[in-house]
C-alpha positions, 0 to 999 in steps of 0.5 A: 126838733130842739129839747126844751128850746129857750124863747120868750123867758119860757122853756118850750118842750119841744121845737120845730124850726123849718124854712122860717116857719116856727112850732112850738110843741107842747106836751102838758101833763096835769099840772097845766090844768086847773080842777076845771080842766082848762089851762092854768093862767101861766100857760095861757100867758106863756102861749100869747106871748109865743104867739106874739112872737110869731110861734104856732103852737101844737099842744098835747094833753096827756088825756089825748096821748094816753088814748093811744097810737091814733091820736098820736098819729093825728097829733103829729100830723097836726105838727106836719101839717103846720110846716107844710100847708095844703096847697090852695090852688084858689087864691 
């Protein structure tokens, strides 16, 4: 995991970069928000352009970190789970 990793002109807070897979983990405190609660226009347009560069991106609002060590745990698995897919024995 790489601290404020540079990609895209934006600093991304956290990330993951394994086997060609890349996660750019993002822990957005009230300021990411409008009064409405949804993403101000800043950080939907850094996210489509991360995306279009090829990143996944985990986003974690403090509202859901402050619920505690469940929604944290389930946060990481997220992150996890993106790095290492369930296998589909189907396809």
């Amino acid at each position: 995991m790489i601290l404020q990793y540079k990609s895209c002109g934006y600093r991304i807070d956290f990330a993951v970069i394994q086997n060609g897979t890349f996660i750019a983990v993002e822990a957005d405190v009230p300021i990411h928000f409008d009064e409405f609660g949804n993403y101000v226009k800043r950080d939907v347009e850094h996210a489509l352009r991360l995306m279009r560069a090829g990143w996944h991106i985990e986003r974690i609002s403090y509202v859901e970190w402050e619920k505690g060590a469940e929604a944290r745990r389930q946060f990481i698995g997220r992150v996890h789970n993106t790095l290492n897919p369930p296998l589909n024995y189907y396809s």
